[in-house]
N, C-alpha and C positions, 0 to 999 in steps of 0.2 A: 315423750315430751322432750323438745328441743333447751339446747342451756338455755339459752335466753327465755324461754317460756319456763323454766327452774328460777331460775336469777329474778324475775319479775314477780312471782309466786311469792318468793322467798323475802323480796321486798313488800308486797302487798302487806304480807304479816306481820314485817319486825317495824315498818314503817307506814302504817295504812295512810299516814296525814300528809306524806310527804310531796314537796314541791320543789321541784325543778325552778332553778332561774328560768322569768319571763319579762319578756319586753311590758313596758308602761307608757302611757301620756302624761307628764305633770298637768293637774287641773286645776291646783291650785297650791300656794306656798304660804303657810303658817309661820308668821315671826313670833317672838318672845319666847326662844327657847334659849337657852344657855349654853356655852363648852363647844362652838363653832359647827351645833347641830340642829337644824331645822325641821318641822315636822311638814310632808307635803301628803298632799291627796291625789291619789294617781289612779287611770282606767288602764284595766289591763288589754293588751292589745293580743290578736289574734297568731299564732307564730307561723313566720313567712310570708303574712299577708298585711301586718301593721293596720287590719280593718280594727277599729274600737267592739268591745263585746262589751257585757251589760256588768260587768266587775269591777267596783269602785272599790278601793284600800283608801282609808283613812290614816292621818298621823303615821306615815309611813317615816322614820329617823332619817336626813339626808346629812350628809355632814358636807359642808362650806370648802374647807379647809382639805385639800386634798396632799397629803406626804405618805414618803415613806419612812423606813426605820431610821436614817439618816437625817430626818426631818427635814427636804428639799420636797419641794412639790407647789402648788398652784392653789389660789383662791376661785369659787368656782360658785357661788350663787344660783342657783337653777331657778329657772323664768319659767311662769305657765306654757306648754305646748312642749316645755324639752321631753325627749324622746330618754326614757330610762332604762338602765338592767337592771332587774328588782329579785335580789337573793334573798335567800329563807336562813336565818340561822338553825343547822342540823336537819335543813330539808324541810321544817314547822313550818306552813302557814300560817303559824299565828305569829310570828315571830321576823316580818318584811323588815328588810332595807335596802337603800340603793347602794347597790355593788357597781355601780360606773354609770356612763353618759352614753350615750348610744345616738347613734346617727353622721348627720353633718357637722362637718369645725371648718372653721374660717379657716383652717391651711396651718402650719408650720413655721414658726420665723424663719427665714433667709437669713441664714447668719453674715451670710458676707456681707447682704446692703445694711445689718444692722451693723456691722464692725464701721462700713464707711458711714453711717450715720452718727456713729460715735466717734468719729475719728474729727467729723466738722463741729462737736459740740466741744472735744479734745482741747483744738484749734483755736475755740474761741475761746473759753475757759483759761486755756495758757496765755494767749495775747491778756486778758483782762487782768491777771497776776502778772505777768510780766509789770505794765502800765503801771498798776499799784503799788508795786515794788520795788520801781526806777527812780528817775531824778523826778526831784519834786515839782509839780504841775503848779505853778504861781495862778492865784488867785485876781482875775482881773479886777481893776482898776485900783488894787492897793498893792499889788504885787507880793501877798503873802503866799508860805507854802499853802495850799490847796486840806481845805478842812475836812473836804469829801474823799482825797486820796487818802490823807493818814487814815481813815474812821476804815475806808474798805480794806487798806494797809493789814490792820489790825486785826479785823475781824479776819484777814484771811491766813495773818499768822500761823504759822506751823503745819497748816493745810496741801494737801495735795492733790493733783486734777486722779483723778482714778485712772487705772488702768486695766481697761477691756482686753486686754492679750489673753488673757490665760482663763474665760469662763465658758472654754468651750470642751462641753461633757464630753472623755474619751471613751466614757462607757456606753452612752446611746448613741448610737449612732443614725 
């Protein structure tokens, strides 16, 4: 007997129920759950071939809200048809949830074209504080200070345009 034919053995026994991560189809997404966790109904797909087989999981826990320990991370709703990784706690089949997204993504943001998109909302943002916080704009045909600059004056008080320099993660790259 070969390890591996030991090692499999040896798991048949201590674990007869156990399952391995496999791929899913979401079929369907369940609202009114609580705590940014979703219950979905998923078919289980065939491994390597993503052919659908005749294995429907119910109330499968997806959670919305994807972070880490750090609590940064992505809001993430999953739509009928998303392609799923579907983990077992302790290997239990009875016991599915989604361990990640699987498939196609719209792509990565481009940081650079989003710094220079930010840089023209920047621009504008500044010019419009500037305006508001300059010589006072007279009020045509009475010649008074302008009631619409003090009001945006004010509310923009102590405020400041943000600055996108420094939200670029050193640690993913």
């Amino acid at each position: 007997m070969t390890i591996k034919e030991t090692v499999i053995k040896w798991l048949d026994v201590a674990m007869p129920h156990r399952q391995g991560p496999q791929i899913g189809k979401v079929l369907q997404v369940k609202d009114g759950t609580t705590g940014g966790v979703c219950g979905v109904q998923v078919k289980i797909l065939k491994p390597g071939s993503l052919k659908e087989t005749e294995r429907i999981i119910d109330d499968v826990p997806a959670p919305m809200i994807w972070h880490g320990p750090a609590g940064s991370g992505f809001y993430n709703p999953l739509e009928e048809g998303s392609l799923v990784v579907i983990g077992y706690v302790d290997f239990n089949a009875a016991y599915p949830y989604i361990q990640g997204i699987w498939g196609e993504f719209s792509g990565l943001t481009k940081l650079e074209d989003l710094f220079k998109e930010l840089d023209k909302n920047v621009a504008v943002l500044s010019a419009m504080t500037t305006v508001m916080g300059g010589a006072p704009i007279t009020e045509p045909g009475n010649g008074s200070p302008s009631a619409l600059q003090a009001a945006l004056a004010g509310s923009l008080a102590g405020k400041q345009v943000g600055n996108f320099t420094v939200i670029e993660s050193t640690v993913v790259k």
